[in-house]
VODREN-843727 format. One record per residue: x, y, z of N, C-alpha, C in turn. Coordinates in steps of 0.02 Angstrom, whole numbers, plus 50000, padded with zeros to 5 digits. Example, Ala and Ser with C-alpha at 12.3 -4.5 7.8 and 13.67 -1.06 7.14 Angstrom:
<pts>
506604971650390506154977550390506604983550390/506424988850354506844994750357506455000250394/
</pts>
This chain:
<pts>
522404956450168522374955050097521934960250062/522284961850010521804968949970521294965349939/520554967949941519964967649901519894971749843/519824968249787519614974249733519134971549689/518684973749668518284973249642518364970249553/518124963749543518514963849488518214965249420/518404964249356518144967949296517664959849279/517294959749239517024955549200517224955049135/517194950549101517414951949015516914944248976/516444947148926516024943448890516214943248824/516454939348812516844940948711516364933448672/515764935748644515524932948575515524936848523/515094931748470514904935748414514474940348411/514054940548468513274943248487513064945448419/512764940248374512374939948325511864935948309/511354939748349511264947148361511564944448465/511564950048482511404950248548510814950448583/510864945548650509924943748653509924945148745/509384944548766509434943348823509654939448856/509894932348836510174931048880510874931348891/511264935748858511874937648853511974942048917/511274946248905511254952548963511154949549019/510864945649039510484941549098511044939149148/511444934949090511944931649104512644938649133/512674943249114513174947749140512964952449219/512154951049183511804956549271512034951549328/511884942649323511944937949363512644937949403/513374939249349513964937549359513994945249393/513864951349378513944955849433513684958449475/513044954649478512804955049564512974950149614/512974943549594513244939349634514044938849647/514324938849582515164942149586515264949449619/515054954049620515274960449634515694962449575/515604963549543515984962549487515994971949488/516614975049464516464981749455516174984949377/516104981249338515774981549275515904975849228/515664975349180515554969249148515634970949051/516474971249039516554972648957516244968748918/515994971248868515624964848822515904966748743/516264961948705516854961048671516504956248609/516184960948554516004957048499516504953048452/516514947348447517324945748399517424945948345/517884950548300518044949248257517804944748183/518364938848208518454933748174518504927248224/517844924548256518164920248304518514913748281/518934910448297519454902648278519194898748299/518514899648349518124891148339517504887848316/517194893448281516404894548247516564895748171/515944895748123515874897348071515874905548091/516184910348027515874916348032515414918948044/515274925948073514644925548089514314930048035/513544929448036513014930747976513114938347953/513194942148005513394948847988513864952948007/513904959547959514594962947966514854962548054/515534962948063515574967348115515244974248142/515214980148098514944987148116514184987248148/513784980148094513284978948131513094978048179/513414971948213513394967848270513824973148332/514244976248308514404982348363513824985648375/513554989448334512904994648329512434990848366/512044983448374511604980248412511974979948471/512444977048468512744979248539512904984448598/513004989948575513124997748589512184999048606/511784996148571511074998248558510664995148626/511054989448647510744985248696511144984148751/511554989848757512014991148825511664998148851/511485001148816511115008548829510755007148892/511015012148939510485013749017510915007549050/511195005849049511645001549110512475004149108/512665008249164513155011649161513855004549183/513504998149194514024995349230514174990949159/513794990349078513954986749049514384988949004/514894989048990515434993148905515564987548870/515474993848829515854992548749516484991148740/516794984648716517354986048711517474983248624/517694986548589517864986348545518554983348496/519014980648554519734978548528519734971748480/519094970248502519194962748461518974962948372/518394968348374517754968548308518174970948259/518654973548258518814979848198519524973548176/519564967848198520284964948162520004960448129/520444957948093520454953448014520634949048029/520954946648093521224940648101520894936148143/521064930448157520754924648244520804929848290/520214928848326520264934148397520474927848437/520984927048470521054921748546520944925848581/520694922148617520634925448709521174927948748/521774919848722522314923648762522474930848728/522384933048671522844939948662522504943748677/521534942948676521424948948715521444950148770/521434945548804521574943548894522304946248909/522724947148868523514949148867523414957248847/523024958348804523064967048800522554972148842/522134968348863521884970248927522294970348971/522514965449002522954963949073523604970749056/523714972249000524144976848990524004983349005/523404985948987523124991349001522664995549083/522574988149123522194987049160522844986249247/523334984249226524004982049260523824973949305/524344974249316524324967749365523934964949414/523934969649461523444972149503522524969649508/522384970549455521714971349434521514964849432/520904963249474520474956449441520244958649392/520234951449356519924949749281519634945649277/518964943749244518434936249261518384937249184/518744930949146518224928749084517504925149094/516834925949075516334921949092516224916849024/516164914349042515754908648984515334904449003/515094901048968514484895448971514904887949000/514424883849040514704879249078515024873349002/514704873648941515004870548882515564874848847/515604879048876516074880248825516824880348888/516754881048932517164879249000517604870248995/516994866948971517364858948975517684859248908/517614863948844518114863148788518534868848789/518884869448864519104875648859519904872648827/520144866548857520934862448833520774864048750/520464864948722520464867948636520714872548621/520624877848661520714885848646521604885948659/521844891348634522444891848610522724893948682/523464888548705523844892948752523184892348814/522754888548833522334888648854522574888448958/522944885448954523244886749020523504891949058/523744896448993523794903549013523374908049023/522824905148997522344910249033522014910749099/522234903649139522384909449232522674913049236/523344911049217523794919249225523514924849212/523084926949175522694931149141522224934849184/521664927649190521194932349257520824924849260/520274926249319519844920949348519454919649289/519154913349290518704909849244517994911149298/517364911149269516654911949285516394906049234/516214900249266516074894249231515194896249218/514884898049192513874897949206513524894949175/513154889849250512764883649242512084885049240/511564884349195510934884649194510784881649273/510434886249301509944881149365509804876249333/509764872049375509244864549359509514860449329/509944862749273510734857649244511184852149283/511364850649245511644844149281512344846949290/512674846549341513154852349379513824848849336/513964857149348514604854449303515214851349331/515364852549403515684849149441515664840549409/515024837849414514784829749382515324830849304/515024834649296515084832549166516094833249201/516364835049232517204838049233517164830349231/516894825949260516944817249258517384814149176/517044819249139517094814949067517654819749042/517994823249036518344830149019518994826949009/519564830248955520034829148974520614832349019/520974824949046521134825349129521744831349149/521994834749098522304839249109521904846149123/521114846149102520834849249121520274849449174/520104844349198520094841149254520364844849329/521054842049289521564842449353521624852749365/521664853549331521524862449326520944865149347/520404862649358519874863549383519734861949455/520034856049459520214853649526520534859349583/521184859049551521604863049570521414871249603/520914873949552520644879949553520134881249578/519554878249595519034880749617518864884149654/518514890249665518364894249722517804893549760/517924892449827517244892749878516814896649861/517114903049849516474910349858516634914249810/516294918549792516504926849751517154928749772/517214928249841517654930349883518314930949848/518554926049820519004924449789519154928549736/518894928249694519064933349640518874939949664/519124941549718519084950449748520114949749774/520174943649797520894943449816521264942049805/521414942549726521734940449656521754940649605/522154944049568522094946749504521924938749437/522114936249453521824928449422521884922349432/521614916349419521834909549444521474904549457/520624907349485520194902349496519794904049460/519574896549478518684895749423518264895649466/517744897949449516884898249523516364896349462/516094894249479515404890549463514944893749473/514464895649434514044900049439513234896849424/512674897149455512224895649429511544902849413/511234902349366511114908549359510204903949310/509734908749306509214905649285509044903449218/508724897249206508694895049119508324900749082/508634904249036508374908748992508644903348914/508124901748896508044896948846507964901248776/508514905748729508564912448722509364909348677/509454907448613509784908248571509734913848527/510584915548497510434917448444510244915148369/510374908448364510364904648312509394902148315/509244903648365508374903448351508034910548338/508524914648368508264924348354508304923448269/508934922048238508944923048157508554916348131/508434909548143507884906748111507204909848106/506974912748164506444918548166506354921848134/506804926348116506604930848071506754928648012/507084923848005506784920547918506254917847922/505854914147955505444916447950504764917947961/504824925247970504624928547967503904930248024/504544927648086504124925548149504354930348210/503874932548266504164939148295504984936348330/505184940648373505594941148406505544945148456/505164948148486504914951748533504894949248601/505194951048621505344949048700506074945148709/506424944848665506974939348662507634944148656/507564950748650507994953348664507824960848645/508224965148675507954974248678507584974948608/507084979848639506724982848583507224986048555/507574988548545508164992048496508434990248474/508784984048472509044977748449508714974348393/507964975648409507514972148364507234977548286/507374983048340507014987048278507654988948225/508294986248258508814988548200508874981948167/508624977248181508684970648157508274971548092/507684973748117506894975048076507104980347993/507604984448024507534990747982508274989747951/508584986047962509184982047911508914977147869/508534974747880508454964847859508814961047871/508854960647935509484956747950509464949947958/509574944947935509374938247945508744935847904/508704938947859507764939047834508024931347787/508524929347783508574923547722508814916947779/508704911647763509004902247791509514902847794/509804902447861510624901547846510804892747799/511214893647788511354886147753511944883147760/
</pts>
């Protein structure tokens, strides 16, 4: 059976982008083997309020706080459109560019994994590539919360689970792995209350990140 190393793919708003975005991608490709790890600011996402600032911005913090890690990129296909970014279409124009062949791991957070039956066409995205479910240590496992879920997604989880990393090296997509990785207690929605106001942010995510935050005003007003 062929081994290949598979890609990672992180698609938020990263506004701003913080450490634990980064934390969370070093985790999924050292313990995954992951051969690098895209990180995919969105657009226009279809299940959040807009986010606080431009796109060009939130690229620029991004690009700013990937610097010196050759295994993290930029990917840009999602930020520059006007429309809903789904997953499935970027998971579909990747898989296009990337071929068949290729593992693919979407990662997400172990909450946003149990509302994954929401997201559009949502079943198609095994076909697509492996899911990376990531559970705070010390959390109450997500294997348990699948208890309360609905059972078509359940049963897909069931169905899928992977013993090891192993798995997503010998398949271009299909399973989900469970990941536990350390509590970095590290929002963005507490980075921009911060700086309204008018409280540091230092240590919560790259100094470069911060100082373009600083030298924009970015967030300096209450969201409402």
């Amino acid at each position: 059976m062929t081994s290949i190393a598979p890609l990672g793919l992180l698609g938020v708003t990263f506004d701003p982008i913080h450490h634990g975005h980064l934390r969370l991608a070093q985790e999924a490709l050292e313990q995954c083997g992951l051969a690098a790890v895209h990180f995919i600011p969105s657009g226009v996402p279809p299940h959040r309020a807009a986010p606080r600032t431009a796109a060009a911005q939130r690229l620029e913090m991004t690009r700013l706080a990937l610097r010196g890690n050759p295994a993290f990129i930029l990917d840009e296909r999602e930020i520059h459109r006007t429309d809903p970014c789904y997953t499935v279409d970027t998971l579909t124009s990747l898989r296009a560019e990337v071929g068949d062949a290729q593992p693919l791991c979407l990662l997400m957070g172990a909450d946003a994994f149990l509302q994954l039956q929401t997201w559009r066409e949502w079943k198609k995205l095994f076909t697509l590539a492996h899911i990376i479910a990531v559970q705070r240590a010390g959390s109450h496992p997500l294997g348990n919360r699948m208890e309360h879920v609905d059972i078509a997604l359940r049963a897909e989880y069931q169905a899928r689970l992977a013993p090891s990393p192993k798995a997503l090296h010998e398949s271009p997509a299909g399973s989900v792995l469970v990941l536990d990785m350390p509590a970095l207690e590290i929002s963005a929605t507490d980075i921009r209350r911060r700086c309204a106001d008018g409280r540091s942010i230092r240590y919560l995510l790259p100094d470069a990140v911060s100082a373009y935050i600083h030298s924009n005003h970015l967030y300096a007003h209450a969201e409402h």
